[in-house]
N, C-alpha and C positions, 0 to 999 in steps of 0.2 A: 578671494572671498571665502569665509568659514560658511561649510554646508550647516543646515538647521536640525536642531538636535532635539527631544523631548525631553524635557527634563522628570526624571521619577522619584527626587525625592529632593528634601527641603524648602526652606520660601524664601524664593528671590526678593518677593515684595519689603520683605522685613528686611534686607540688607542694603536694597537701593536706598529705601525710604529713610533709614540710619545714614548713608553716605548725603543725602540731599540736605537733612537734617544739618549735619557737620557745614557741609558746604554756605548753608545759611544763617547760621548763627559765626562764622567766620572770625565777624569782626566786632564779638561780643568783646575781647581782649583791650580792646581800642582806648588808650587812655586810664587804663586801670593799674592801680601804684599795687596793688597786692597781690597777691596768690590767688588765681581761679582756676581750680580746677573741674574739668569736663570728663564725663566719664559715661558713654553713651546719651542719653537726653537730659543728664543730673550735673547740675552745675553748683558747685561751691565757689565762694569767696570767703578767703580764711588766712590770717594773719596773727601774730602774740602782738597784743597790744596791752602796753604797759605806762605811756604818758600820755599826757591831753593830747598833743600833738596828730601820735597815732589814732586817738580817738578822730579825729577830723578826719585823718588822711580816710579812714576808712567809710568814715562817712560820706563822704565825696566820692568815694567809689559805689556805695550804694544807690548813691542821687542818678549814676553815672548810667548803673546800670537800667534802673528805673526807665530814664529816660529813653534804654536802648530797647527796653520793653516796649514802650509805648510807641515808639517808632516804628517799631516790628511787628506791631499787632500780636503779642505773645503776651505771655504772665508766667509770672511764677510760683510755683507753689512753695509753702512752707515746708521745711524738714518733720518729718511726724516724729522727731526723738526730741 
């Protein structure tokens, strides 16, 4: 067993809380034909869409997401650019 240590500097709270984070949005991936990228609590979906086709596929990815929002009791916010 590891003796107990004081910790004198940084915040644990902020690195569990970003691992908990990850670990719960897991399985946001699930069923998504496009590109999403995660990058601490900032989440993109981004793809070059060039025919109707891709217009759908993507939009079906947003329905997707949506609904994994609402399952999860989260939201999301808009990009401010």
């Amino acid at each position: 067993m590891s003796r107990q240590r004081s910790v004198t500097s940084g915040s644990l709270g902020s690195v569990v809380g970003l691992v908990l984070f990850h670990i719960f949005i897991n399985d946001i991936t699930s069923g998504i034909e496009h590109t999403l990228g995660n990058l601490a609590d900032d989440t993109k979906l981004y793809s070059v869409v060039n025919i109707p086709e891709g217009q759908s596929t993507i939009q079906r990815d947003l329905h997707r997401l949506q609904h994994w929002v609402q399952e999860n009791f989260m939201r999301f916010h808009r990009a401010q650019y």
